[in-house]
N, C-alpha and C positions, 0 to 999 in steps of 0.2 A: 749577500744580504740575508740575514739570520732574522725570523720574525722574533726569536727571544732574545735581539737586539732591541725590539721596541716593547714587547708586551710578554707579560708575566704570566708564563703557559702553565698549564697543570704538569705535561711533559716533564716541561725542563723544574719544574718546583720538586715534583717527586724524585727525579734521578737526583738532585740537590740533599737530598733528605736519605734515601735509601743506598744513596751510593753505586744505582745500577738504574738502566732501565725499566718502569713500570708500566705494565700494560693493561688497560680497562677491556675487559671482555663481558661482551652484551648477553644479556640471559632475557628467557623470557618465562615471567612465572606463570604463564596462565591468570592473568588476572582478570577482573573486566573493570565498569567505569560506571560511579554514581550517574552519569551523564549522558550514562548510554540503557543501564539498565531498566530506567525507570524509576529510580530511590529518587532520581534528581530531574530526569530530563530520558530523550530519545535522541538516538540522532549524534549525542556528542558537540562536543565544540565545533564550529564549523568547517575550521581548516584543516578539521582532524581526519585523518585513513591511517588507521599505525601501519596497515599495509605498505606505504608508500617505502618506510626506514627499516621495519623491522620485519623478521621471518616469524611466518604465525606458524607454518610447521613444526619450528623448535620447543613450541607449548607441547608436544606430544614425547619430548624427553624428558626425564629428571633433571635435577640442577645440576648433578654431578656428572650427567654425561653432559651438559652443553658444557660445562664449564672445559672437561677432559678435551672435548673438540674443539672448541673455539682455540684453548690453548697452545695444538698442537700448529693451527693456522698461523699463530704468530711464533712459535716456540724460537724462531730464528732470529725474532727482534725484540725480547725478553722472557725472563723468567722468573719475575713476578711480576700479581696482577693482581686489578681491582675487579673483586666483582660485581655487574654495574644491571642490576634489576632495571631495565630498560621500557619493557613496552607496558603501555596502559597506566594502571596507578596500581603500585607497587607497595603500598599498604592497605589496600581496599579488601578486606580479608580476615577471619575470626583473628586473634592473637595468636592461640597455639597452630593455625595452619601458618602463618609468617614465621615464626618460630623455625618450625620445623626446613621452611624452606632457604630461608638466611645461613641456617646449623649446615645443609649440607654446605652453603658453599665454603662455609671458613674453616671445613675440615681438610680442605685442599690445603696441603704442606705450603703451595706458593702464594695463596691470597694472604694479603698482607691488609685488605681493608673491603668494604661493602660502599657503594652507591646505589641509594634507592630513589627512583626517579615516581613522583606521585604528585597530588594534589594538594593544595593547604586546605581543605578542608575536611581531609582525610586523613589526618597524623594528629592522633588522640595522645592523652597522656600516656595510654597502656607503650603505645607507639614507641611512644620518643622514649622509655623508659628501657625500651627490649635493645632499642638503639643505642642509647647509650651503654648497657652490658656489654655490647662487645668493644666497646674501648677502653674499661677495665680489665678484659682479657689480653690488651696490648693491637686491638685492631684499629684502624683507620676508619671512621664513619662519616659519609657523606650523603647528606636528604640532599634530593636534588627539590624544588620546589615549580614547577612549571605556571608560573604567573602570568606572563605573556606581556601585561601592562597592567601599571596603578592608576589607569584609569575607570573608574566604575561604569561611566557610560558604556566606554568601549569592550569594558567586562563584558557588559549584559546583552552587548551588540552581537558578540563573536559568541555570547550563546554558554558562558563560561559557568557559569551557576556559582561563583564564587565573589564577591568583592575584595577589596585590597585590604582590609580590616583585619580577613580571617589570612590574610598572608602574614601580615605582621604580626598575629598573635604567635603564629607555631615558629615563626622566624623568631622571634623572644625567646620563646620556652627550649626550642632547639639549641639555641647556641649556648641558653644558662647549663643545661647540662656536659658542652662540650661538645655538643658533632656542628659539624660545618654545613653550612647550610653556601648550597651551590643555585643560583636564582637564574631561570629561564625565560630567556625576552625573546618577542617578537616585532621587527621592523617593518614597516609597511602595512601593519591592519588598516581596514576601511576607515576614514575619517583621520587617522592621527597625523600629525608631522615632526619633523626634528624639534618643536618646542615639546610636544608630550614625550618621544624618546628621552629626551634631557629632565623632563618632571618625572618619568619612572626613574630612570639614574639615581636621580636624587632623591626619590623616596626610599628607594630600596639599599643604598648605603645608609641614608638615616635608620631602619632597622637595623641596620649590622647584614654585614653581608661577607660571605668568605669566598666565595666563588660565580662566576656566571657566566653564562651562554647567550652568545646573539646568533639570532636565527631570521633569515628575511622568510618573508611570507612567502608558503609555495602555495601553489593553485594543484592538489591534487586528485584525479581520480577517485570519484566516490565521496571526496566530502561534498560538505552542503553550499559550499564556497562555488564548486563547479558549475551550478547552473547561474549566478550571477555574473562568472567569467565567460563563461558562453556566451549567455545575453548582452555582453557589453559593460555591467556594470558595475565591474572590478578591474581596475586596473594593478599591476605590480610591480614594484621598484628595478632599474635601470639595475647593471651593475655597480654603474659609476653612482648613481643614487645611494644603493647599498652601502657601496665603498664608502661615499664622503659621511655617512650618518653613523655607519659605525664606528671609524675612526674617531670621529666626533667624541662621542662615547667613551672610548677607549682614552681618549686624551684626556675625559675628565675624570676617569677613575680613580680611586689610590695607587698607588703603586702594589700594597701589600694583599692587594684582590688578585685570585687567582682566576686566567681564562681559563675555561674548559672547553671554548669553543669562540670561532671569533663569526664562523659562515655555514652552512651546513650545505646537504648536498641531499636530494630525494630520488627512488632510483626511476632509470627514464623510461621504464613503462608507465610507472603512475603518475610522473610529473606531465604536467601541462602547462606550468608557467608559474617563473618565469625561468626559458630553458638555459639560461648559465649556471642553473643550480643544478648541472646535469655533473658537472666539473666543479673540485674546488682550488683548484690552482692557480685558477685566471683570476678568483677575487683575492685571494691570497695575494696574490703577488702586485696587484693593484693596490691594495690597503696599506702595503708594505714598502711602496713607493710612496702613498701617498704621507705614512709617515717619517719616510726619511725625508720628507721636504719640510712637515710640518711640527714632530715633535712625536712622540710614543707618548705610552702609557703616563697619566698623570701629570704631563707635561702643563693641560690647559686647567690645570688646578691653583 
């Protein structure tokens, strides 16, 4: 059992396209976060530690030596690659210093396209403008957009400093110039259920949507999340929970939406729960089951 029997990978969509396999390698620009600095807020969104996912070490390379390393890590499971501005928000930054740091990675012979992972309320016209030049130069462009949910309450709960308003605007403006716009959701925040999962779904195809990420809530280390999990008053989704909500999801998709992710995985120093996100194989292969019984992608459309 092939998960690109049921659902439309980014993996298998790129090999489909370029003819080879392509491999996303994770950069970290040094950035920080309206949310954290004080422009918006302290503290950050609450489930946030980028510590948990990403290496804050790597901020003290250039692009072009993470890029040179990372590549060499995988150099044995492809030879080209996205390069994927990963931690923080990834346009948070004058114009000509993104510039500058975008230019080194696409000077690498093998990058064939850029993923910039940010906030929607952080991609200005100048933005989407710099983003768009390089897919006249023949590059691949992907905004990742980190939404989490279109719901406002649940926005303002988790601490997000942004409503759903300002997702759908740069979701607009981004895809009229052509880059793909990749949407990052969160399963199991405090208050929501499979009815609000299924009302984000559906708002965020009503934008237009080219890509997305489902990610269950972790409880980790250092965020603000942690002392409510302590105290008892956060709970977090089951695997079987996870399983059955995402697939859900997945079944109501289109077909021509690309996953970039269906589960994600925190590492297990900093995770605290929920600890099957230690591993991604066991929900993997759960999901995988559960839709060869019940239908893959687009099916409950």
């Amino acid at each position: 059992m092939q998960l690109t029997d049921y659902v439309n990978t980014l993996g298998a969509d790129l090999k489909k396209r370029y003819g080879e396999k392509v491999h996303k390698l994770t950069l970290h620009g040094d950035f920080s976060c309206p949310n954290r600095d004080g422009t918006l807020g302290r503290g950050g969104c609450t489930f946030c530690n980028v510590a948990a996912f990403a290496d804050e070490s790597q901020a003290q390379q250039s692009i072009s030596r993470q890029l040179h390393l990372r590549a060499q890590e995988v150099s044995h499971k492809a030879r080209k690659y996205l390069a994927y501005f990963q931690a923080y928000t990834s346009t948070y930054a004058e114009i000509n210093q993104l510039a500058g740091l975008y230019e080194q990675a696409v000077e690498n012979n093998n990058i064939v396209g850029i993923c910039v992972g940010t906030r929607p309320d952080c991609v200005s016209d100048e933005v989407l403008n710099l983003l768009s030049s390089y897919l006249f130069r023949g590059f691949e462009v992907w905004l990742e957009l980190g939404l989490q949910s279109a719901n406002d309450k649940t926005l303002k709960r988790i601490n997000r400093g942004h409503g759903f308003a300002e997702y759908h605007s740069v979701c607009v403006k981004a895809r009229a110039r052509g880059i793909k716009v990749c949407t990052h959701l969160i399963l199991g925040l405090p208050g929501e259920t499979q009815i609000d999962y299924q009302q984000t779904l559906e708002q965020v195809i009503n934008s237009g949507v080219d890509g997305l990420k489902l990610h269950p809530l972790h409880v980790v280390r250092g965020a603000t999340m942690e002392k409510s999990w302590q105290a008892g008053r956060l709970s977090t989704l089951s695997l079987e929970q996870y399983s059955q909500a995402a697939v859900s999801l997945i079944r109501a998709t289109p077909q021509e939406v690309v996953f970039h992710r269906i589960s994600a995985t925190a590492k297990i120093d900093e995770l605290l729960a929920p600890l099957w996100c230690e591993k991604r194989w066991p929900v993997q292969n759960r999901m995988g089951k559960l839709m060869q019984e019940l239908g893959g992608q687009g099916t409950a459309l």
